[in-house]
C-alpha positions in Angstrom: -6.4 10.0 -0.5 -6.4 10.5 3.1 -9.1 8.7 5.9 -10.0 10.4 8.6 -8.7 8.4 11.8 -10.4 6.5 14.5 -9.9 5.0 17.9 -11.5 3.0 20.1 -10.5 2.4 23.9 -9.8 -1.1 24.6 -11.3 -2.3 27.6 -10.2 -5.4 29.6 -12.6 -7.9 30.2 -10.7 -8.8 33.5 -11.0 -5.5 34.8 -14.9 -5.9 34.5 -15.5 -8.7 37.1 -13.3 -6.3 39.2 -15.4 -3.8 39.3 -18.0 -5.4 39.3 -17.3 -7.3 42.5 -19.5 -9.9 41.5 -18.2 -13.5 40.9 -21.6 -14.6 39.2 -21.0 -16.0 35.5 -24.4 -14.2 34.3 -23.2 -10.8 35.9 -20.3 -10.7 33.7 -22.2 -12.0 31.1 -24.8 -9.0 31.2 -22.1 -6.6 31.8 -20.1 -7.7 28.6 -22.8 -7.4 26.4 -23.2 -3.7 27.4 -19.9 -3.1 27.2 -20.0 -4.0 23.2 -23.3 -2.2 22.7 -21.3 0.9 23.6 -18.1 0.3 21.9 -19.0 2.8 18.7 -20.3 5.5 20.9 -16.9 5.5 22.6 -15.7 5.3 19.0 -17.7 8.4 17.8 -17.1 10.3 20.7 -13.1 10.0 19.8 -13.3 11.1 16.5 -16.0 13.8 17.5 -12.9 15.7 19.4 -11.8 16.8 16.2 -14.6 17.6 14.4 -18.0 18.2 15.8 -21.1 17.5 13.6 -23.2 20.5 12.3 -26.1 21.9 10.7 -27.0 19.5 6.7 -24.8 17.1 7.9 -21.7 19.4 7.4 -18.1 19.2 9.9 -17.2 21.9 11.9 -13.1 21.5 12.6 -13.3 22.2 16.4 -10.0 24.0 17.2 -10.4 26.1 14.1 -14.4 26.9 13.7 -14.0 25.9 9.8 -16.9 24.2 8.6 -16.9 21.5 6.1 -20.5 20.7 4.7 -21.3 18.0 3.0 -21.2 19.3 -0.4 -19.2 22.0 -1.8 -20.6 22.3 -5.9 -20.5 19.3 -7.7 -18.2 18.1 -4.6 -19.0 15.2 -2.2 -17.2 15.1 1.4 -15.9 11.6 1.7 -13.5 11.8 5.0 -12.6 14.2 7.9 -10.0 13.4 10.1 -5.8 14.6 11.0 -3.6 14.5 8.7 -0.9 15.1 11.6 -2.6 14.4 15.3 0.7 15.8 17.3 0.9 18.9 15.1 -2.6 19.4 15.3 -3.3 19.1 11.8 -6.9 18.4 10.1 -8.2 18.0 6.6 -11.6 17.0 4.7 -11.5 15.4 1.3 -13.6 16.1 -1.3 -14.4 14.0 -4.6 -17.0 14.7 -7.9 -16.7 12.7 -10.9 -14.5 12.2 -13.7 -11.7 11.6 -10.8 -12.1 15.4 -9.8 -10.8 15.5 -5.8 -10.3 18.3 -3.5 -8.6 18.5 -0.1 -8.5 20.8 2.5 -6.0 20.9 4.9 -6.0 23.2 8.2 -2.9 24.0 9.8 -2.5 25.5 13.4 0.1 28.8 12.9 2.9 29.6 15.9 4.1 32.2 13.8 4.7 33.4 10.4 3.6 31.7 7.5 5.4 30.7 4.1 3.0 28.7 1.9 5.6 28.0 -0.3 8.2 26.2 2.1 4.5 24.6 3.8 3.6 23.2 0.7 7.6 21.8 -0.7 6.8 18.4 0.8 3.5 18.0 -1.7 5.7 19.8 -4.3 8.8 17.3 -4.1 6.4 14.4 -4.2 4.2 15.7 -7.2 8.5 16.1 -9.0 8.9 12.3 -8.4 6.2 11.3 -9.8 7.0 13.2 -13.2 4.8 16.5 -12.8 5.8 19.5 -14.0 5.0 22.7 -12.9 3.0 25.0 -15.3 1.7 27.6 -13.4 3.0 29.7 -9.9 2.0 32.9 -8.4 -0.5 34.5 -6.0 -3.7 34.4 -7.1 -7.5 36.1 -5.3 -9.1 32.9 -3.9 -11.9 35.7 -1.8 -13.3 39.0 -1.9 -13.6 41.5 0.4 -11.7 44.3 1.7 -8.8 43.8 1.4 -9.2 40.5 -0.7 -7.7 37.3 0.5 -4.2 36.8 -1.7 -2.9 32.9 -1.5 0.1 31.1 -3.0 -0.2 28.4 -5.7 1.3 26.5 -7.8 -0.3 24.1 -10.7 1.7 20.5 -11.8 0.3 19.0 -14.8 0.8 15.2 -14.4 -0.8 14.0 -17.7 -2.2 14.8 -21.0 -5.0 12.8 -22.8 -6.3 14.2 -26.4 -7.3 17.7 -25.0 -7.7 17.4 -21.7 -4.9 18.5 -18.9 -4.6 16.6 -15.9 -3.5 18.6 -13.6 -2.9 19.7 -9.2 -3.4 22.9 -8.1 -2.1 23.9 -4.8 -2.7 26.8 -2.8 -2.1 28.0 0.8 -3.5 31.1 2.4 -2.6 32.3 6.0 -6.2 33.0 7.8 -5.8 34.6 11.9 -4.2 32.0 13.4 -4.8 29.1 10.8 -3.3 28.2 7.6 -5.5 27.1 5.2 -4.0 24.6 2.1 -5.8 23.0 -0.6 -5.0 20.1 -3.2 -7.3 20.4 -6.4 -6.9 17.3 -8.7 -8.7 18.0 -12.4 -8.7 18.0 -16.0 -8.4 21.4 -17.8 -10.4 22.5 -19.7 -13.1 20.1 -19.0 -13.3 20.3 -14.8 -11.9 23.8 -14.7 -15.8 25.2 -13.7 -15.7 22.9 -10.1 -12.0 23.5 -9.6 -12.8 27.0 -9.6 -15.8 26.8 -7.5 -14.6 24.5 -5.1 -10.9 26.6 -4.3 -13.3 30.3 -3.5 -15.8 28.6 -1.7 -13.2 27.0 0.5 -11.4 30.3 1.2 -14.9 31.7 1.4 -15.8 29.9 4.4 -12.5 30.0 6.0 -12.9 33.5 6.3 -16.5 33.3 7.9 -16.0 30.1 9.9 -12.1 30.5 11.0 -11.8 31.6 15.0 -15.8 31.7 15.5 -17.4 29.6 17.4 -18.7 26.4 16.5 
């Protein structure tokens, strides 16, 4: 699953004493152990310019207004980060138990949008790996008038006794955003949280998506 990034600035030690101006040996000394007491705050301030933090400890995707809170159902954020920095590209991940993850990935839009041909990377990937496509259409992911339609596709990857494993994937154009989620779970057992976790994504994007944070 994917980490959300970090940076931190590196700082030269020699350009310190320069500007400082002060040749003394305890000068630096103090200086350099400031210097490190700050070095995660430069840290969180990077990785805030992508996400800023918001009410119950939930995310709030900067560019897009989408917030991700800290649960979603039975779901536990675990990471927030960019899945593709130049394009702009963010995502939160999501896991419950049983080895039931979800992933939300928000995409910047420059013009029209085909879910399908968006999501063809994932699809090739889940194809090598021996998944098999079971299920593909649009289906209502929100209501309201009209309601949101997205795209998806379900691979089933495994089968143990009675349960499916399976990955849904969906993708939904929202204003200027595309919204895409992965949904890893076992049918019929998990098929409760999958549910609950793909309309209270769409949900949100459609309350939180080009407001302000």
């Amino acid at each position: 699953m994917m980490r959300a990034r970090s940076s931190v600035t590196s700082v030269s030690p020699w350009c310190i004493k320069r500007e400082t101006n002060d040749p003394r040996p305890e000068v630096l000394a103090i200086v350099l152990s400031l210097l490190f007491a700050t070095l995660p705050a430069v840290a969180q301030t990077v990785a805030g310019d992508t996400f800023a933090d918001g009410k119950d400890g939930a995310k709030v995707h900067v560019a897009s207004g989408f917030v991700c809170p800290a649960k979603i159902g039975a779901f536990e954020r675990d990471a927030v980060g960019e899945s593709d920095p130049q394009a702009g590209v963010g995502f939160c991940a999501y896991g419950a138990l049983d080895g039931v993850y979800g992933t939300i990935k928000l995409i910047p839009l420059h013009g029209a949008y085909d879910a399908k041909q968006s999501l063809d990377g994932d699809f090739a990937e889940q194809e090598g790996t021996g998944g098999k496509p079971v299920a593909e259409g649009n289906i209502t992911v929100a209501p309201g008038t009209p309601p949101l339609v997205a795209y998806a596709r379900t691979y089933e990857t495994a089968k143990l006794e009675d349960l499916h494993y399976r990955v849904l994937f969906t993708g939904a154009a929202i204003g200027n955003w595309a919204v895409e989620t992965t949904i890893e779970f076992a049918e019929p057992r998990d098929v409760p949280d999958e549910m609950g976790f793909l309309h209270a994504v769409y949900a949100a994007a459609r309350r939180g998506i080009g407001k302000t944070p």
